[in-house]
C-alpha positions in Angstrom: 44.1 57.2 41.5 43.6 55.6 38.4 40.8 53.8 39.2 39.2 56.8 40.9 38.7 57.9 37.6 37.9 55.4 35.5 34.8 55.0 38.0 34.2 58.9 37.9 34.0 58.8 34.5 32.3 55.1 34.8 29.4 54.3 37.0 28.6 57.8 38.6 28.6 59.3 35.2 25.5 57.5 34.6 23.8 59.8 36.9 25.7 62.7 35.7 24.4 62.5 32.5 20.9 62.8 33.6 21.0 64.8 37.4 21.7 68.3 35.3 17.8 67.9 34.4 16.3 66.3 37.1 13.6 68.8 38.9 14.7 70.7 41.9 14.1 69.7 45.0 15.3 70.6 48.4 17.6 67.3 49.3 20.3 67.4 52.7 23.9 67.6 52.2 26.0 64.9 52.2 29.3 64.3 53.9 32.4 62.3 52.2 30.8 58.9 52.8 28.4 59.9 50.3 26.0 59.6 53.0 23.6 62.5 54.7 25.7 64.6 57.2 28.0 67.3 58.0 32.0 66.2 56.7 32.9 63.1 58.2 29.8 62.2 60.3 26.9 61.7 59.9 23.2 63.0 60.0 19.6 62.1 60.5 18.0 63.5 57.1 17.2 60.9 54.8 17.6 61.6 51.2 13.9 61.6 49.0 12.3 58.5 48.7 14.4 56.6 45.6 16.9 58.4 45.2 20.4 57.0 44.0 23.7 59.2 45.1 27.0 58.7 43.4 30.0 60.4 45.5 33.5 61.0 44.6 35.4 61.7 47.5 39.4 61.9 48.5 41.7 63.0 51.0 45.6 62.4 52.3 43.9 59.0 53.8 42.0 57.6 51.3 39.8 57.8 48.3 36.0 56.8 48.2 33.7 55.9 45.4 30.1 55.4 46.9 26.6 54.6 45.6 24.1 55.3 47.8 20.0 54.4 47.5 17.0 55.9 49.6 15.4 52.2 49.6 12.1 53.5 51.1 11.2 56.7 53.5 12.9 55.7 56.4 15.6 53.1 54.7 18.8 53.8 52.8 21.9 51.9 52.1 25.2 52.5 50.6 28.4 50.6 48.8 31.4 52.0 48.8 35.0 51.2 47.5 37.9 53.1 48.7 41.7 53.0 48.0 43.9 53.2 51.2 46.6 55.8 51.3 49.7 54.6 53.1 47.6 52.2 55.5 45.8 48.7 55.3 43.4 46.9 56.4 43.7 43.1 56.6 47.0 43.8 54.6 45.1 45.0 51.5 45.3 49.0 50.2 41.8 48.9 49.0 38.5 47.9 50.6 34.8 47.5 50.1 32.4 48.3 52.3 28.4 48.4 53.1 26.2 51.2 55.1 22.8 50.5 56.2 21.0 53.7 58.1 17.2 53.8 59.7 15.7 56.9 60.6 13.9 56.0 63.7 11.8 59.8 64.1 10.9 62.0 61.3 11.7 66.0 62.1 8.7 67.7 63.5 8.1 71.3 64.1 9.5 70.5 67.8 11.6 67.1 67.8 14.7 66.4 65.7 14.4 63.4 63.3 16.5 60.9 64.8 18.3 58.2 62.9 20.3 54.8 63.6 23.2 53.7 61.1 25.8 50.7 60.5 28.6 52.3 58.9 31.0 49.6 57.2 29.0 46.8 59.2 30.4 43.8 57.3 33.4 44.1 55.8 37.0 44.2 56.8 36.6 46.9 59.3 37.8 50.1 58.1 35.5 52.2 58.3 33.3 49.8 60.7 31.1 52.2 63.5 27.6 52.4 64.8 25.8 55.6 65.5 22.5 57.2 67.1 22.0 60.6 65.7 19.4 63.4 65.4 19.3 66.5 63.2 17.4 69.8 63.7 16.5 72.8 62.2 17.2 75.6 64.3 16.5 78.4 62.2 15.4 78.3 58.9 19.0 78.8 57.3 20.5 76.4 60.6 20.9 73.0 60.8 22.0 71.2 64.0 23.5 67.9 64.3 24.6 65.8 67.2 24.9 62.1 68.0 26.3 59.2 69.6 28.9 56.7 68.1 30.9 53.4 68.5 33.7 51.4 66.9 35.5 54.5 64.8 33.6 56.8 66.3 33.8 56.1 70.0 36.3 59.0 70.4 38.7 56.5 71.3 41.3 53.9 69.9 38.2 52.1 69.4 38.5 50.0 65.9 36.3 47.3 64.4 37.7 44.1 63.2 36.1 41.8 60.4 34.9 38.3 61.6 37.7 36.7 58.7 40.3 37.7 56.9 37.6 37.6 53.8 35.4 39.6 55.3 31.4 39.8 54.5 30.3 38.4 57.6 28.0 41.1 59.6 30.0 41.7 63.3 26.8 42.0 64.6 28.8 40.9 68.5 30.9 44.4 68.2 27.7 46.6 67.3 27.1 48.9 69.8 29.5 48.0 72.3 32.6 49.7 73.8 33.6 53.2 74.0 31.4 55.9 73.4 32.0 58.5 71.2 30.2 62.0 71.0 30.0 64.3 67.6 28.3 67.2 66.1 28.3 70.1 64.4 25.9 72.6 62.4 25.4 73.6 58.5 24.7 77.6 57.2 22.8 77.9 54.2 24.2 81.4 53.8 22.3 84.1 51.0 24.9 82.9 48.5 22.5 80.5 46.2 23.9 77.1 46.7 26.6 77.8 49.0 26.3 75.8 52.4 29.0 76.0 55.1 29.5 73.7 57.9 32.0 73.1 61.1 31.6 69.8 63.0 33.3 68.3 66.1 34.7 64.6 64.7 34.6 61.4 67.2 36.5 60.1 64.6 40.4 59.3 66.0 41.6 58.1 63.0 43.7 55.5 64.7 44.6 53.6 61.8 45.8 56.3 59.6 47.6 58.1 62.3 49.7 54.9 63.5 50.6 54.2 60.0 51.5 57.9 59.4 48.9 58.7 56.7 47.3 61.1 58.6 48.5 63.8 61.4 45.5 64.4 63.1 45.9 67.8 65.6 42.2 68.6 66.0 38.8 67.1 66.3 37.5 70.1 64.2 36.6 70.1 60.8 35.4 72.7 58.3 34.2 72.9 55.0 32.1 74.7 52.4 29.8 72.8 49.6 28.1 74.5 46.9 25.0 72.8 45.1 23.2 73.0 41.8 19.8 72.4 41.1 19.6 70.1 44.1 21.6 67.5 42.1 25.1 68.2 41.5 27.0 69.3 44.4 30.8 70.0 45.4 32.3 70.0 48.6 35.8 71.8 49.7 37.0 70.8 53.6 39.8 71.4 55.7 40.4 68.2 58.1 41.2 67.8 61.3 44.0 70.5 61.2 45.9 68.8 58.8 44.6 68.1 55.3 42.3 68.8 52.4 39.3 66.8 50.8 37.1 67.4 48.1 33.9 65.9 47.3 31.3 65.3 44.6 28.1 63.9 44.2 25.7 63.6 41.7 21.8 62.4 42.5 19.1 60.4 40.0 15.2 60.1 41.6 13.4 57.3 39.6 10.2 59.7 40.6 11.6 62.6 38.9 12.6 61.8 35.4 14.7 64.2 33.3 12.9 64.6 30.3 9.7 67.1 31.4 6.3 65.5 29.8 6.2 62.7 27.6 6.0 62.2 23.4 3.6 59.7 23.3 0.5 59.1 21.3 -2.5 60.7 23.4 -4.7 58.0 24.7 -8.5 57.4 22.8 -11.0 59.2 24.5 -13.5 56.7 26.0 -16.7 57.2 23.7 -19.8 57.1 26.0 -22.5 55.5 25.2 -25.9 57.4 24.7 -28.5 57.9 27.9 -30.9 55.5 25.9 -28.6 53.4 24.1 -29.8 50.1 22.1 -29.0 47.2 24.4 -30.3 44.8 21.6 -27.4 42.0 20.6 -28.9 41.0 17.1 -25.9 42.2 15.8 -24.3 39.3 17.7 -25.9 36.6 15.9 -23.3 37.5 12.8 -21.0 34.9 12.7 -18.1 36.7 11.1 -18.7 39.7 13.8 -15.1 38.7 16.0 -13.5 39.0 12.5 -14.7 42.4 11.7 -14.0 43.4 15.2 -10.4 42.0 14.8 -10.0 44.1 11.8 -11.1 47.4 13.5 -8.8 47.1 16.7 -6.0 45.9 14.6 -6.2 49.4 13.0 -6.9 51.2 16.0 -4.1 49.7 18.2 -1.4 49.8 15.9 -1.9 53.6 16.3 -1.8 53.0 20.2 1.4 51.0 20.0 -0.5 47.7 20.8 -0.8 44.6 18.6 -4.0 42.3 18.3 -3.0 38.6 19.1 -7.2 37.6 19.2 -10.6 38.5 19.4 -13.7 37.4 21.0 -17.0 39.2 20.9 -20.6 38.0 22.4 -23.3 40.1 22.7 -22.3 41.3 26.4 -19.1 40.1 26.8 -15.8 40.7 24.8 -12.0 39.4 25.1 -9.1 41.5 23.6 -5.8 39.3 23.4 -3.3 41.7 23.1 0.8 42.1 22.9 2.6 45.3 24.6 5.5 46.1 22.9 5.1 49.8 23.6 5.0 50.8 26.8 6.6 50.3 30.3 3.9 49.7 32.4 1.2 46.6 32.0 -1.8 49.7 33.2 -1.4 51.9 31.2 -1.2 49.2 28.3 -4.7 47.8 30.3 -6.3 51.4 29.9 -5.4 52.0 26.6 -6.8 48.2 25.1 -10.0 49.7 27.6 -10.5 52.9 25.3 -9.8 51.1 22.2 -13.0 48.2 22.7 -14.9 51.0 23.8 -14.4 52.7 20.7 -14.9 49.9 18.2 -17.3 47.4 20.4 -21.7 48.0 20.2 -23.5 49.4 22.6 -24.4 46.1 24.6 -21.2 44.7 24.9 -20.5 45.5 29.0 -17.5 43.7 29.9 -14.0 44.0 28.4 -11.6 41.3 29.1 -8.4 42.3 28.4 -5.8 39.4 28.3 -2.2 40.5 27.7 0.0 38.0 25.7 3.8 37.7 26.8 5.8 35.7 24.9 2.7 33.6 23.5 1.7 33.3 27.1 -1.6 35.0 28.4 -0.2 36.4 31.8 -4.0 37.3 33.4 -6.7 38.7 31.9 -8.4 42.0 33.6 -12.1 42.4 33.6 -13.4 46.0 33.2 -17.1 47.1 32.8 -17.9 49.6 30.3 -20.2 51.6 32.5 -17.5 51.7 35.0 -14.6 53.5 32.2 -17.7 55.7 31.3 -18.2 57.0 34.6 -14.7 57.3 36.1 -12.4 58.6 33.0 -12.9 62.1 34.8 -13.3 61.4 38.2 -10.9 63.0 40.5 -10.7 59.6 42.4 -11.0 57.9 38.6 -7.7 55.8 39.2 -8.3 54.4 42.7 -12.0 53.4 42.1 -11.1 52.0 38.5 -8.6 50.0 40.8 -10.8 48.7 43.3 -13.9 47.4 40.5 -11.3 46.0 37.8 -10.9 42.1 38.2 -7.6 40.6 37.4 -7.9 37.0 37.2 -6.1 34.1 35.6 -6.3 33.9 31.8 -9.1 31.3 30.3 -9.6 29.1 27.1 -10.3 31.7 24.4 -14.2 31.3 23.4 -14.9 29.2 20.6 -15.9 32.4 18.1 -12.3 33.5 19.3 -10.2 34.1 15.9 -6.8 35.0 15.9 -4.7 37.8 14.6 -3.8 37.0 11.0 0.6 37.8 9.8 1.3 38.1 13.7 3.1 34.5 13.1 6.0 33.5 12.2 7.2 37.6 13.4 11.0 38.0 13.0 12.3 41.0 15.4 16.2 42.3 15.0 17.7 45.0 16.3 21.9 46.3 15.8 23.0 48.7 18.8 26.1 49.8 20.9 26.1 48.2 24.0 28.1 49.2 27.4 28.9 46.1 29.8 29.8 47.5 33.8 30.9 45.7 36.6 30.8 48.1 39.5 32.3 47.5 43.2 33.8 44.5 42.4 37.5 42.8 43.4 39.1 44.3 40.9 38.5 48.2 41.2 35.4 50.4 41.8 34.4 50.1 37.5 35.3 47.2 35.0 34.1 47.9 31.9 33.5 47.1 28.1 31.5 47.9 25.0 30.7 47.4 21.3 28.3 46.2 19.1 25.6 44.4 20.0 23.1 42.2 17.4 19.6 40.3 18.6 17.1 38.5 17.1 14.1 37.3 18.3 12.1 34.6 15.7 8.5 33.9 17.2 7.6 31.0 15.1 4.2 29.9 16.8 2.5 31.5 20.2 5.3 30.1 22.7 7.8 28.8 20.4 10.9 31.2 19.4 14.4 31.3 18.5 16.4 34.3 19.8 20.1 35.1 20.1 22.8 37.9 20.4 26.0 38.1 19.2 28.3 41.3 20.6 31.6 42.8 18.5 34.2 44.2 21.9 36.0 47.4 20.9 36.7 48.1 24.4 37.1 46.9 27.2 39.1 47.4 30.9 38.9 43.5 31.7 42.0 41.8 32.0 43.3 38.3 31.9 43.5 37.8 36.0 41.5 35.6 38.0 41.4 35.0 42.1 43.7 32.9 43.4 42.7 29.0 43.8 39.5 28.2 46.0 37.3 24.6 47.0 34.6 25.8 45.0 34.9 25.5 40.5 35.2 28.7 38.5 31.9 29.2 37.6 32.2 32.9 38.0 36.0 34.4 38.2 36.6 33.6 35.3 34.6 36.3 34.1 37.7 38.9 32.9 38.9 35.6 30.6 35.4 35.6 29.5 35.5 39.2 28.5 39.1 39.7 27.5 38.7 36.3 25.1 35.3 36.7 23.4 35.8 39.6 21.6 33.5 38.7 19.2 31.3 37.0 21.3 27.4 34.8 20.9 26.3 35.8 23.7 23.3 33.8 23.7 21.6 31.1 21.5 18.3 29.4 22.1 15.2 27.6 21.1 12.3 28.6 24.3 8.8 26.9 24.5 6.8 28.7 26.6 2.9 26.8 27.8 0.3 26.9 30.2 -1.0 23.6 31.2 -3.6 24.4 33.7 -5.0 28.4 34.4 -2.6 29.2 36.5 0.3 27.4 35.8 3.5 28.6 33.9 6.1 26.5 32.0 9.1 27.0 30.3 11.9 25.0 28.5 15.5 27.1 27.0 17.4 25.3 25.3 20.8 26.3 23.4 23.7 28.4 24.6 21.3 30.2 27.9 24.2 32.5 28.9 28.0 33.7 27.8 29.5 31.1 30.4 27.1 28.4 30.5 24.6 26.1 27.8 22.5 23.6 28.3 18.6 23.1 29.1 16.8 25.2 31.6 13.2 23.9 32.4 10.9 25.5 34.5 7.4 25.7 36.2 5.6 28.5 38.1 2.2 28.7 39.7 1.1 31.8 40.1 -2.7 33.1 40.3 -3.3 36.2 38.9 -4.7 37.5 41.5 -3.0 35.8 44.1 0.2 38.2 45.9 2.4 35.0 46.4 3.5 32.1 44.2 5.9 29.1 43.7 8.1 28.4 41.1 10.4 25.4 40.7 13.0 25.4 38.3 16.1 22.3 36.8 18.9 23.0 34.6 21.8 20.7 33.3 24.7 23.1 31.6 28.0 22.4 30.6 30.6 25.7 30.6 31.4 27.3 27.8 34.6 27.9 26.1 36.3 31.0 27.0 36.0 32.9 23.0 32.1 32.0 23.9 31.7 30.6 20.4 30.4 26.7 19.6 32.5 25.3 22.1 32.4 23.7 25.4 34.9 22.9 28.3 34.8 19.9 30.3 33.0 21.3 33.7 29.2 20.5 33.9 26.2 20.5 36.5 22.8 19.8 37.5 21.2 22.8 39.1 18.3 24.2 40.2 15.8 25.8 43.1 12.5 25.7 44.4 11.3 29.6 44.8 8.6 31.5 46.6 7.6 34.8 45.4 5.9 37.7 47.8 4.3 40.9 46.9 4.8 42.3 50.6 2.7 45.5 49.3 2.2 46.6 45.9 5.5 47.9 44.5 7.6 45.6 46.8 8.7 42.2 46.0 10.3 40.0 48.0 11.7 36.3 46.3 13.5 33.1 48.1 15.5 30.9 46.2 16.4 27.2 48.1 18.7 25.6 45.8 21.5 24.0 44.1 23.7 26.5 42.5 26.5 26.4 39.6 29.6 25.4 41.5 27.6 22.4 43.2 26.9 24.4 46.7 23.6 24.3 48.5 21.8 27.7 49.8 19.1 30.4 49.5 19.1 33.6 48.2 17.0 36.3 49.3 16.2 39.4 47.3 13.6 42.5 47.9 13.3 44.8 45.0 11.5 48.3 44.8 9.0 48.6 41.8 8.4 52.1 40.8 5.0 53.0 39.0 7.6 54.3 36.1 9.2 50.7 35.3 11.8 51.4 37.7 13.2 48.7 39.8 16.1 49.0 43.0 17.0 46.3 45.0 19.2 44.5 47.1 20.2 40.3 47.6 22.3 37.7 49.5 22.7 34.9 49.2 24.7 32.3 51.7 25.4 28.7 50.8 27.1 25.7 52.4 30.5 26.6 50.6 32.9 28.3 53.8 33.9 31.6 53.7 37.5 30.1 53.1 36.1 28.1 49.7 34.4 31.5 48.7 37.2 34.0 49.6 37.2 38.1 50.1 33.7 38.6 51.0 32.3 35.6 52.6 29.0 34.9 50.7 27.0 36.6 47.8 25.3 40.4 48.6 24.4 43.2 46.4 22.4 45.8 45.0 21.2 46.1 41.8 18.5 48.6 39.8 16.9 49.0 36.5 16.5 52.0 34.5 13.9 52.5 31.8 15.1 53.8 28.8 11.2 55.5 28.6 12.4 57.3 31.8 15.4 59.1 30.3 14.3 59.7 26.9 10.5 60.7 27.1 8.8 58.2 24.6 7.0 55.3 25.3 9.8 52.2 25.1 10.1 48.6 26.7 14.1 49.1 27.1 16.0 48.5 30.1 19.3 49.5 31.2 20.1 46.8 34.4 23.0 47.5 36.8 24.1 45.0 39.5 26.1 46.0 42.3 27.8 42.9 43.2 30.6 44.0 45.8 32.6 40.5 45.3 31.2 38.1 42.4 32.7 34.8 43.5 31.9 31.3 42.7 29.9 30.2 45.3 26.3 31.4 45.6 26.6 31.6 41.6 23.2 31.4 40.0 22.6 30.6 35.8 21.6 33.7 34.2 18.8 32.6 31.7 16.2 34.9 29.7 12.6 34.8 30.3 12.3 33.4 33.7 8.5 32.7 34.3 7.6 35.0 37.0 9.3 38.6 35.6 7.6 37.3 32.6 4.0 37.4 34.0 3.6 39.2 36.8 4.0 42.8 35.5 0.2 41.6 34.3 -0.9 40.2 37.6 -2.7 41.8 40.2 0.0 43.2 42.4 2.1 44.6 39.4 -1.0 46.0 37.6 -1.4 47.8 41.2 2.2 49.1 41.6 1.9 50.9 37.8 -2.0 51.5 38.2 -1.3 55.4 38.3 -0.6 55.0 34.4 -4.1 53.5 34.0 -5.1 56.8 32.4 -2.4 57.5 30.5 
């Protein structure tokens, strides 16, 4: 029980804390998987697109902790960890498990929407089941469910094994197979606001829990009542198979519907059109010193917008902005507002704006825009789309020879002193591990490229403890981590000298080198080629690192390694990446990873990984190979003004050695591509802003 709470007042309070203000929105129930559907089974509704679910559930049986996302329309998944009440499963009284669920038909006036689910479908097996089912409204207060199941739910003695005592490994050979089970049941909205109340028929025997004696189960039915709040905050009271109580609650965050209502942030410049008859005479051009006067004039007008000049170039048609972004979340609407501003300062004849965003003393593209294009679309209804389709992102060229440069913008020292809050969620140890403190960074640019940066964290709490996994093939690269925690309590967590350089248009490189990580320092040496208006790219990356002590101070211990990968980066469509990773990794093993993540318009990311390696599922232990989901928050989204911030969260069910990847800053492509053509399209919606 005790780690039921520390992860309700843990992980799910992270949506607490912000569901309360979150926009209403109709949204189906959910059942005690934290999952749409009646009590115990499920339904066909999918949750709206994006949304993350935290449930708390518990009965005699058990006790579930789940996160759930709505990964697109039709696609959701789920991790869950629950704590076994007076049964096991593979001899262990806690268990993690995974839930994928596809809705095959969307609800029509007519036809139910009908939806196909793994429940549990590579773990250990207790909770393992397939399903077919489809929901309907029947009346607009009546909702009717019914469906089809296997493994747990075949109405039968039916259970699912995991392919190893680890588990991990999908049992795709048992999906669908066996006995049958059928289910269903019906949910009231009654006129009491918020107050639903369902019955259901369960396929669900229970066979494990009954043969241990957890669970007395004397009827198939079950009932229950849930009362919800503002679409996101909801309570559930049941009565189980004749026998038992359980209670549930959930609590719901939609990266599309962010809790603070408008924004506090500077209005954007209007765009000053140019007169009918305007002078398209460039005598002015033939003044020298012109760039320099312009520099001075958007230096005083994008400071106001949040933006910093890094260089100028002006010609008597053409102009280049170079500019840094430290304001706001989204590259567009950092592109639309540089737009404004050069068509506020620049002369008549000056038609093209190349804008040319600077990360990290690396130009990352460079977007063409033409004046007469901003002039005629800032208040067309179709403004953003069109903007879209006549802007040209391409890769980033030598500035022009009457380019000057920003003057103070080098050497820039940037520090910051904050409280930090460390959380490992759904791993070995429990459903939340822990810690927090202080937290100081520094970031020294000395030259375009060339910086020194560091953090150095003060613990004042923490829930890690000195344990680690019993003895594998593979070295602890990663379980060590509670030693990591529980020893470097005041810890550097990194240290580094980074060069970042672009030899050709549109190649990326990087060298790190210093203390790149709290386990692991060394040098980390990179290369990307990415076009900026390309939707794929390759990257290619070595490291040599030596592991750190455990206090993470100056020291090292004796373990070291050559790693690296060769990587392939995908924009299947704009606001979905996919990545593969063919590599080396920390512990000396061989694999891939593959990783799709969600990029919302708002800065928000959500997505999921595996990765599989040539270490056995023995070597790697409880759960087989690497696999998780991870998401990260904008601070801008929570708090309503314009900020860069990030709050990250991996859900790593089991962080073992193999599979174990270096975690170093500034990687080239999540450096670059927020400016290239299929990130500026993903955030275009802010071009206006």
């Amino acid at each position: 029980m005790a780690k039921l709470v520390k992860a309700a007042f843990g992980g799910i309070s992270v949506l607490a804390m912000t569901a309360g203000l979150v926009n209403a929105q109709a949204t189906p129930s959910l059942n005690l998987y934290g999952n749409s559907g009646l009590i115990d089974m499920p339904g066909a509704e999918p949750q709206p697109d994006g949304q993350v679910t935290g449930t708390i559930s518990g009965s005699a049986s058990d006790r579930k902790v789940t996160l759930s996302f709505q990964l697109t329309k039709r696609l959701s998944a789920s991790f869950r960890y629950s704590e076994l009440n007076d049964w096991t499963i593979a001899g262990e009284d806690n268990d993690r498990s995974f839930d994928l669920q596809f809705q095959l038909l969307e609800e029509t006036d007519t036809l139910p929407g009908v939806a196909i689910g793994l429940r549990d479908f590579m773990g250990k097996g207790a909770y393992g089941a397939e399903y077919l089912v489809a929901t309907k409204a029947v009346h607009p207060k009546v909702r009717v469910t019914a469906g089809l199941g296997w493994g747990r739910l075949s109405d039968s003695s039916t259970v699912r094994v995991g392919a190893n005592a680890q588990g991990g490994v999908p049992t795709a050979e048992q999906w669908f197979s066996g006995d049958v089970g059928v289910f269903g049941g019906l949910a009231w909205t009654t006129p009491v606001k918020g107050l639903t109340l369902k019955a259901e028929y369960s396929s669900d025997e229970y066979t494990r829990e009954v043969a241990s004696g957890a669970v007395e189960r004397d009827s198939p039915f079950n009932f229950g009542m849930e009362f919800k709040r503002r679409d996101n905050l909801s309570v559930g009271l049941y009565y189980l198979h004749g026998s038992e109580v359980a209670l549930r609650f959930s609590t719901a965050i939609n990266p599309k519907r962010p809790p603070a209502v408008g924004t506090r942030e500077r209005a954007p410049l209007p765009v000053i059109a140019r007169p009918v008859n305007y002078s398209k005479s460039t005598g002015w051009a033939q003044d020298t010193n012109y760039s320099t006067t312009a520099r001075q004039k958007f230096e005083t007008v994008l400071k106001e917008q949040g933006l910093a000049v890094e260089a100028v170039a002006v010609n008597g048609r053409s102009a280049e902005l170079r500019l840094r972004n430290d304001t706001f979340n989204s590259g567009a609407q950092a592109i639309g507002r540089a737009a404004r501003a050069m068509a506020f300062v620049l002369p008549h004849s000056v038609e093209e704006f190349v804008i040319t965003p600077v990360v990290n003393g690396l130009p990352a593209s460079s977007v063409v825009i033409r004046r007469s294009d901003l002039e005629r679309l800032e208040n067309d209804p179709m403004g953003t789309e069109k903007m879209l389709d006549r802007a040209e992102v391409r890769s980033s060229r030598t500035l022009p020879d009457n380019g000057v440069f920003a003057q103070d913008i080098y050497p820039d020292l940037r520090w910051n002193i904050a409280p930090y809050v460390s959380m490992s969620l759904f791993d070995g140890s429990g459903p939340l591990r822990a810690s927090g403190g202080l937290r100081a960074s520094a970031d020294y640019y000395i030259a375009p490229g060339f910086s020194l940066s560091g953090s150095v964290t003060q613990r004042v709490f923490g829930n890690q403890k000195d344990e680690t996994p019993p003895p594998s093939g593979l070295p602890r690269v990663r379980t060590d981590r509670a030693l990591y925690k529980s020893e470097g309590k005041t810890a550097i967590e990194t240290l580094t000298a980074d060069m970042m350089f672009k030899p050709a248009p549109d190649l990326f490189g990087r060298v790190s080198v210093g203390y790149l990580e709290p386990m692991f320092g060394g040098i980390s040496t990179e290369l990307l080629w990415k076009p900026a208006s390309q939707n794929w790219g390759l990257g290619a990356e070595v490291n040599y690192v030596k592991q750190r002590d455990f206090d993470q101070l100056f020291g090292f211990r004796d373990y070291d390694v050559v790693t690296g990968h060769l990587s392939a980066y995908w924009s299947v469509t704009p606001g979905l990446d996919a990545q593969l990773d063919l590599g080396r990794y920390l512990a000396g093993d061989w694999g891939a990873t593959l990783s799709m993540d969600r990029v919302f318009a708002n800065g928000w990311t959500i997505g999921a990984y595996a990765t599989v390696t040539d270490s056995s599922p023995e070597e790697y232990g409880e759960g087989s190979f690497t696999k998780g989901l991870r998401m990260s928050i904008p601070l801008s989204w929570g708090i309503g003004t314009p900020n860069r911030k990030t709050y990250a969260i991996d859900m790593n069910t089991l962080a073992r050695d193999g599979g174990a990847r270096l975690d170093v800053n500034n990687r080239l492509f999540d450096t670059v591509s927020e400016y290239q053509r299929p990130g500026l399209e993903a955030g275009w919606a802010r071009f206006w802003r």
